[in-house]
C-alpha positions in Angstrom: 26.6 16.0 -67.9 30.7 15.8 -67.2 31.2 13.6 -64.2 32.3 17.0 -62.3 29.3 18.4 -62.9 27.4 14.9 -61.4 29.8 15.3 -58.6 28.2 19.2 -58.1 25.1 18.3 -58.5 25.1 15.5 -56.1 27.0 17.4 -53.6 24.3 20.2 -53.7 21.9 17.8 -53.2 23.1 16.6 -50.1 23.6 19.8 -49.0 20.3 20.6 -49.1 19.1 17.3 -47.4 21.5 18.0 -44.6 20.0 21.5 -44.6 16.4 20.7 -44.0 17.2 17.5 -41.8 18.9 19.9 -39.6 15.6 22.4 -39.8 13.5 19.1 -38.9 15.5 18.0 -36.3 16.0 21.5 -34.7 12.1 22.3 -35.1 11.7 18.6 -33.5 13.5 19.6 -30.4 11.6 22.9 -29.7 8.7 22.7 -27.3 5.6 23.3 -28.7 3.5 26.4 -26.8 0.2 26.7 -25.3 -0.9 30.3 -24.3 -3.8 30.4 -22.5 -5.6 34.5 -21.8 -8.5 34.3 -19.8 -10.8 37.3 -20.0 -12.0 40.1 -17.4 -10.6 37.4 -14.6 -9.6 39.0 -11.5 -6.3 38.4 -9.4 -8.3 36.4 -6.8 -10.9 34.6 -8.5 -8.7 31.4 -8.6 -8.8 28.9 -5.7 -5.0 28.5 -5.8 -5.2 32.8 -5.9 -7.5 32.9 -2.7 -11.2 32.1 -4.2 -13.6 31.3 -1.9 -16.7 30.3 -2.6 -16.1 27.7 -5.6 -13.1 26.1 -6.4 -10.6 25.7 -10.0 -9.1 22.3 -9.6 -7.8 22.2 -13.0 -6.0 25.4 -12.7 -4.4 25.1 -9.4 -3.3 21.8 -10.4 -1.9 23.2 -13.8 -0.1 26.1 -11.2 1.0 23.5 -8.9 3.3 22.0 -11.4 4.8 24.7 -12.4 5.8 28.7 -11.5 3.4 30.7 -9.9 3.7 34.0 -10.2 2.3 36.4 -7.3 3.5 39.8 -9.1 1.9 39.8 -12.8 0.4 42.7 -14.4 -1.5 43.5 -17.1 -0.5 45.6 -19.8 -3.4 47.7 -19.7 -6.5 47.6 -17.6 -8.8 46.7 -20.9 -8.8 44.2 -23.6 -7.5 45.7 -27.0 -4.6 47.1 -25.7 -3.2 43.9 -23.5 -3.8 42.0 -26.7 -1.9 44.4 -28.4 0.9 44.3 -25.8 0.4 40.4 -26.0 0.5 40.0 -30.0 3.3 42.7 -30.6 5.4 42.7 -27.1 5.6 46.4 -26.8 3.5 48.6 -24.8 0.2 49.4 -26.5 0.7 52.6 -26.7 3.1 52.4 -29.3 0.6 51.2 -32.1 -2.3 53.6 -32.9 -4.9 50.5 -32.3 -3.3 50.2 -28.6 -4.9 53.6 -28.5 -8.4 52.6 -28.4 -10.0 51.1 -24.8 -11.1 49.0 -26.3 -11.9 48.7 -30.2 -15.8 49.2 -29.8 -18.5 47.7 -32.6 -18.7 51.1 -34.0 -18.4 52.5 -37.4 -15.2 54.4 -36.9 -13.7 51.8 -34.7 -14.4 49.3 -36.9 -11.6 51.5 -39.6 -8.7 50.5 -37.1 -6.7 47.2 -36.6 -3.3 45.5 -36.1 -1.6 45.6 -39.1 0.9 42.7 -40.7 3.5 45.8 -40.7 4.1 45.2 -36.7 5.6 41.6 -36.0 3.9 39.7 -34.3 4.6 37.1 -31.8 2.8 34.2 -34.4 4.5 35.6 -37.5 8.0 36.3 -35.5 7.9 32.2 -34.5 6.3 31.0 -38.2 9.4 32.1 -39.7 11.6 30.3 -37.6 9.6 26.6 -37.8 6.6 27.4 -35.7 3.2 26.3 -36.7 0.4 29.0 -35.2 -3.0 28.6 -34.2 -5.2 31.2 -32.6 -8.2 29.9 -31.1 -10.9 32.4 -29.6 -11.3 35.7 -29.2 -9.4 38.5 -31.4 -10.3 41.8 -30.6 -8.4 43.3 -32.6 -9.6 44.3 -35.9 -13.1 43.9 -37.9 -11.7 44.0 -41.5 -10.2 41.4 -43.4 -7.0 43.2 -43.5 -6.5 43.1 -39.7 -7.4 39.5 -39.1 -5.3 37.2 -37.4 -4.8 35.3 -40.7 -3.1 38.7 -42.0 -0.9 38.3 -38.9 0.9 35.0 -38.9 -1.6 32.6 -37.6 -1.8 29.7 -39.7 -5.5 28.9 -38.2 -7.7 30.4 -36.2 -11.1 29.7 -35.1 -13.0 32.4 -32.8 -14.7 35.6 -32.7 -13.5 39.5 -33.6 -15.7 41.6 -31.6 -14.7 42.3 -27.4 -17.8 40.0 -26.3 -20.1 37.6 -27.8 -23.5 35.3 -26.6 -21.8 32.5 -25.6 -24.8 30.6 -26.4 -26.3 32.2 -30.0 -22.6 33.5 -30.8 -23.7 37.1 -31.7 -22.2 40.3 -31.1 -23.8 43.3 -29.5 -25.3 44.5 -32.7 -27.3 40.7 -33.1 -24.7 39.5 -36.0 -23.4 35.8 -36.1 -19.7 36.1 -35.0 -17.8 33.0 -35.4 -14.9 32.2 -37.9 -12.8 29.3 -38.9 -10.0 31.2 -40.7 -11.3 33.9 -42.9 -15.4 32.0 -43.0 -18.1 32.7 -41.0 -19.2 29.3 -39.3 -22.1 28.1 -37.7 -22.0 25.5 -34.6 -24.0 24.8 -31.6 -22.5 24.9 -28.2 -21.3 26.9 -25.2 -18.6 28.9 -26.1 -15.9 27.7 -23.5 -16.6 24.2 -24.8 -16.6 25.3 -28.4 -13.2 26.8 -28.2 -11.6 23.7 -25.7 -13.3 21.3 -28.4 -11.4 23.5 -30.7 -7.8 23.4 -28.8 -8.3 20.1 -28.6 -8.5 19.2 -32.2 -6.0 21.1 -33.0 -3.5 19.8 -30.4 -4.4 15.7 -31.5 -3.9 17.1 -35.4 -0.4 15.5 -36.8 2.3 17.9 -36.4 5.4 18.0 -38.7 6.7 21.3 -36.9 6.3 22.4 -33.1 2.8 24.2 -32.8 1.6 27.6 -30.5 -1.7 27.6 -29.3 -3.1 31.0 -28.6 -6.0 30.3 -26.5 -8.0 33.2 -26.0 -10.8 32.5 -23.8 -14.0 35.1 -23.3 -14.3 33.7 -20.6 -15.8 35.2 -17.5 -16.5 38.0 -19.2 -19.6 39.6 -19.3 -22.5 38.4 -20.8 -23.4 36.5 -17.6 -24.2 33.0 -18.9 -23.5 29.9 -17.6 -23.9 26.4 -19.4 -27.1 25.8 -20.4 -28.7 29.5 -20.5 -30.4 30.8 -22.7 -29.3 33.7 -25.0 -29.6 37.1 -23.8 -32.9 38.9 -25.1 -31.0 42.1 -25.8 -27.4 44.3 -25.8 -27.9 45.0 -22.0 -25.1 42.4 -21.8 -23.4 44.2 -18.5 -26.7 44.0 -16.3 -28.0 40.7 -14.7 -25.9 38.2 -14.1 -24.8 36.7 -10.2 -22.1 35.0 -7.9 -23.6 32.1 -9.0 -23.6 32.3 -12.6 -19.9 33.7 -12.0 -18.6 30.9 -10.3 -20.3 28.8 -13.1 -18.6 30.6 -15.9 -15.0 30.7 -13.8 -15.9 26.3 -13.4 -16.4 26.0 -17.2 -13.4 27.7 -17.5 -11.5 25.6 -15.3 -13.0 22.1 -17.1 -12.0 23.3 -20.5 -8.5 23.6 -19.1 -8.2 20.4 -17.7 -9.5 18.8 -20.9 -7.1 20.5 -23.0 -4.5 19.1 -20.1 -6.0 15.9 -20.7 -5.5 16.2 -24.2 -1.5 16.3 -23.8 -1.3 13.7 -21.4 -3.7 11.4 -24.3 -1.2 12.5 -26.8 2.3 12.1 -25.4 2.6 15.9 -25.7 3.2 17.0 -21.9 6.8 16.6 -21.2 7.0 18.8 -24.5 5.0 21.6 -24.3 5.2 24.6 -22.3 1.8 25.9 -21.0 1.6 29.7 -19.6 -1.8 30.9 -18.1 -3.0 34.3 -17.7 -5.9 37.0 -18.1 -6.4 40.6 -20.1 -7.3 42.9 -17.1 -8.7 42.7 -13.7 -11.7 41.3 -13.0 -15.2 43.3 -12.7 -19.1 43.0 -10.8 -18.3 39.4 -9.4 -14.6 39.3 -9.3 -12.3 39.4 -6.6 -9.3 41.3 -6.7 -8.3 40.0 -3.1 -6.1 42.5 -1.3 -6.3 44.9 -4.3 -7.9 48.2 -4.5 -9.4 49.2 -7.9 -11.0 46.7 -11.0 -11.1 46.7 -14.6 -10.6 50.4 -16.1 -8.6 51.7 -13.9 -5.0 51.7 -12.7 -5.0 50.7 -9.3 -3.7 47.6 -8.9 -7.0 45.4 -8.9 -7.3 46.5 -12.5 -4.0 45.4 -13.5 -3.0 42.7 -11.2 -3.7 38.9 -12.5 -3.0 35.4 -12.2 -0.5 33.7 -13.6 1.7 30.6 -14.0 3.6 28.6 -16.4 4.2 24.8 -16.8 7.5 23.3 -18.5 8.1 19.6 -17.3 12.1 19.7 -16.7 12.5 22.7 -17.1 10.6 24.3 -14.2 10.4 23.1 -11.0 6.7 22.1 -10.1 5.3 24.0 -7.4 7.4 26.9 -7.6 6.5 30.6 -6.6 7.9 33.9 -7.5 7.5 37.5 -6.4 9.2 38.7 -9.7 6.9 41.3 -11.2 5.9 40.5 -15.2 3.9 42.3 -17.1 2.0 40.7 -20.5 5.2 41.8 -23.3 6.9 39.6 -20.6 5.4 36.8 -21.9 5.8 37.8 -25.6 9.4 37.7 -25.5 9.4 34.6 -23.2 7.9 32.8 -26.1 9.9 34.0 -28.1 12.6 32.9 -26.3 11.6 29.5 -26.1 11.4 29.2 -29.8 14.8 30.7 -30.4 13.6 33.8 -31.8 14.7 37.4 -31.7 12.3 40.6 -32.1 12.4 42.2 -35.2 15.1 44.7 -35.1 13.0 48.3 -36.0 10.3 46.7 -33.2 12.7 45.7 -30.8 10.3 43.8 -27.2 9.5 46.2 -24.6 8.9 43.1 -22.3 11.5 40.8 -20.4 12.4 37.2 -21.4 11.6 35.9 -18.7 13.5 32.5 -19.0 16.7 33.2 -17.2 14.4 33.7 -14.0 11.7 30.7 -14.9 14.9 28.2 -14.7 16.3 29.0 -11.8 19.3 30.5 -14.2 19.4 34.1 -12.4 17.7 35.3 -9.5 14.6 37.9 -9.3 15.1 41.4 -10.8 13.8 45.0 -10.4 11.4 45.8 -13.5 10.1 49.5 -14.5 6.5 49.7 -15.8 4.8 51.9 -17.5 0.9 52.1 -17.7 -1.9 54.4 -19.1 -5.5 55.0 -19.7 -7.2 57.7 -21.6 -10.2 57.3 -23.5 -12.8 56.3 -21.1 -10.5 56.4 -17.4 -8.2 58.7 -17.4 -4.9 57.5 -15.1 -1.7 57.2 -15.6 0.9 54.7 -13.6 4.5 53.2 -13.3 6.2 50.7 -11.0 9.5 51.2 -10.0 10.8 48.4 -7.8 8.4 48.5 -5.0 7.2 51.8 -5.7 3.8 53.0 -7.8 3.7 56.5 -9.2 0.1 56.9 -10.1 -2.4 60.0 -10.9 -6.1 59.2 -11.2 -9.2 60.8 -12.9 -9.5 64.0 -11.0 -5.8 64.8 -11.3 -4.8 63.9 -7.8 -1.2 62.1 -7.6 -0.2 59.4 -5.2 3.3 57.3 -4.4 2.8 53.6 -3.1 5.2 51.6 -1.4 4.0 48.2 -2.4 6.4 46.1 -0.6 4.8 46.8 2.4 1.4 48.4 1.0 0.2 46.2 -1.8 -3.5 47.3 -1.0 -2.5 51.2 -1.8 -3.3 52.5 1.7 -0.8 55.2 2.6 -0.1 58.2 -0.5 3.7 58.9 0.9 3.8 61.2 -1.9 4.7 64.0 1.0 7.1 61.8 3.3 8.7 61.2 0.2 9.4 64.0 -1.9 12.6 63.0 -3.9 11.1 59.4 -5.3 7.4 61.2 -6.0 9.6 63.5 -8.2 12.0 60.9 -9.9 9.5 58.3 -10.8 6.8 61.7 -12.0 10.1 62.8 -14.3 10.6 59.0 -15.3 7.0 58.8 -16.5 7.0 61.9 -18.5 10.1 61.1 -20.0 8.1 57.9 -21.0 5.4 59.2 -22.4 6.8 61.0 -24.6 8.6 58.0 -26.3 4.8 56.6 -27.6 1.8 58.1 -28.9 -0.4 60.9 -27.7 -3.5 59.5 -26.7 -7.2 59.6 -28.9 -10.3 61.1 -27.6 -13.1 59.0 -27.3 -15.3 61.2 -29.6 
């Protein structure tokens, strides 16, 4: 080899070391992420939210060091779609699987998934130095082709069906339903523990890239069973239950979170991680939706409104509380925007990074939402600054102000002709922009 070519050679070489010292260093300095979804939890059913009769220690502390937010929505008033909203940023709608309220254990559900060809927010964040774990419950897709190792997640260790025994870990139909990646796995424990046992593992694992957590609790959702229960004796998972098993569910909950808390503080991790909590949908049976009329499956706002709050030491000034409305895409881009990614340019975020606002950088801003269910509810909704457009199941359609009627009291759909007719045009001009809706049968 001429001494030029040495000279090349060499020079390449240290090109590429300075190339992937810089990736190191730049992946280094990027917060790692912890998304936590609680399920079926209602707006109120948090102490720090108004909860009376038990209290979430854990969670109102985690709230209290960061923003609280007192205007979050769901993307949908049902599971499936809000994790399709979550996983994709863009209004469920858009993807045929968004379209079903929710995936169901059924032969011809069971056909239908998120596909690899729609971004997601774990494969948008891999490709730019993210390491991604999913830890819980899926929900959307049976096959192998829709699982969340087909879409970006480096590890994931959960369940695919909407529910499960948090005790035997079966499905509806009585089949075992726990993975660790693509492998059915068997362990004894209560769910909530299994899948904080889980977090924690993989939080206290060594780390040569920033790492997301997507924690996705079942949690309180229905089966009604508390530590220590037995599992249910058949699929009538919906009946039984009590306020008391609730609030045992809603505590488990809140331990796991501040064990998983814990967990950073043991490891140094804290100061460098931003935590977000949320939920799917409003809450249902036991829940309490506080001032909010409506629950799960429906479109007033108790089935759409939800805690939330995020946590980013430095960043975010602890015990801060906002009335800017955010809606679950929200956080999709937000995350993204943490780890310096874009959206992918043909599936461009319907939701708001919501950074700007989180730091103080600019102040609170209108936002226009859009909302609908079909297949087993059929209403439609937007929010337009303070005002709801909504039309429920018997066709009858109704204009909110929420700024001073949050509870949905007064229809001013008369009194106020010219905004009930803009925000009607502005949703049909909407709905035309994502897929038709499917029948249930």
């Amino acid at each position: 080899m001429s001494n030029i070519n040495k000279y090349v050679f060499l020079l390449i070489l240290c090109c590429i070391g300075f190339f992937n010292t810089a990736i190191t260093q730049s992946s280094a300095n990027r917060p790692n992420i912890i998304y936590i979804m609680a399920d079926d939890l209602g707006y109120a059913d948090l102490s720090c939210y108004g909860r009376k009769d038990y209290q979430t220690p854990n969670l109102d502390k985690l709230a209290s060091q960061g923003m609280k937010f007192m205007n979050a929505y769901a993307a949908a008033p049902v599971c499936t779609p809000t994790r399709v909203a979550f996983m994709t940023g863009r209004y469920p709608a858009r993807i045929t699987v968004g379209l079903y309220e929710p995936i169901t254990e059924s032969t011809k559900d069971s056909m239908v998934g998120l596909s690899p060809e729609y971004p997601s927010v774990a494969s948008l964040i891999k490709q730019n130095g993210y390491e991604t774990n999913l830890i819980g419950k899926w929900h959307l897709g049976y096959k192998p082709e829709y699982s969340p190792m087909k879409n970006g997640f480096d590890y994931f260790f959960g369940f695919h069906a909407g529910a499960i025994d948090y005790i035997s870990h079966t499905n509806q139909r009585g089949n075992d339903d726990l993975y660790e990646n693509d492998q059915p796995v068997k362990k004894d424990g209560y769910m909530t523990d299994l899948l904080m046992e889980k977090t924690i593992e993989v939080i206290k694992r060594p780390h040569t890239k920033p790492f997301f957590i997507a924690v996705m609790f079942n949690a309180p959702h229905w089966p009604w069973q508390g530590p220590g229960d037995k599992p249910y004796p058949d699929a009538r998972w919906t009946a039984g239950g009590s306020q008391t098993v609730y609030a045992a569910m809603v505590k488990s909950l809140d331990d796991a979170v501040g064990s998983i808390m814990k967990a950073l503080d043991q490891e140094n991790l804290t100061n460098n991680t931003v935590v977000i909590f949320t939920s799917d949908n409003g809450g249902q049976k036991f829940s309490d939706m506080g001032i909010y009329k409506g629950e799960k499956m429906d479109l007033w706002e108790g089935g759409i409104r939800e805690p939330a709050f995020i946590r980013w030491p430095g960043k975010i000034k602890p015990g801060t509380i906002t009335n800017q409305v955010a809606t679950t895409m929200d956080w999709t881009a937000t995350i993204a925007g943490i780890a310096n990614t874009e959206s992918h340019p043909d599936f461009p975020f319907d939701g708001m990074n919501l950074l700007p606002i989180i730091t103080g950088e600019k102040k609170e801003t209108d936002r226009t939402l859009y909302w609908r269910i079909f297949q087993r509810n059929q209403h439609k909704a937007m929010r337009d600054g303070k005002w709801k457009y909504m039309q429920d199941e018997k066709g009858n359609e109704y204009l909110f102000d929420l700024g001073n009627d949050p509870s949905e009291k007064n229809n001013l759909k008369d009194l106020q002709k010219a905004i009930f007719e803009k925000l009607k045009m502005k949703y049909s001009e909407w709905e035309k922009t994502v897929l038709k809706p499917i029948p249930l049968n």
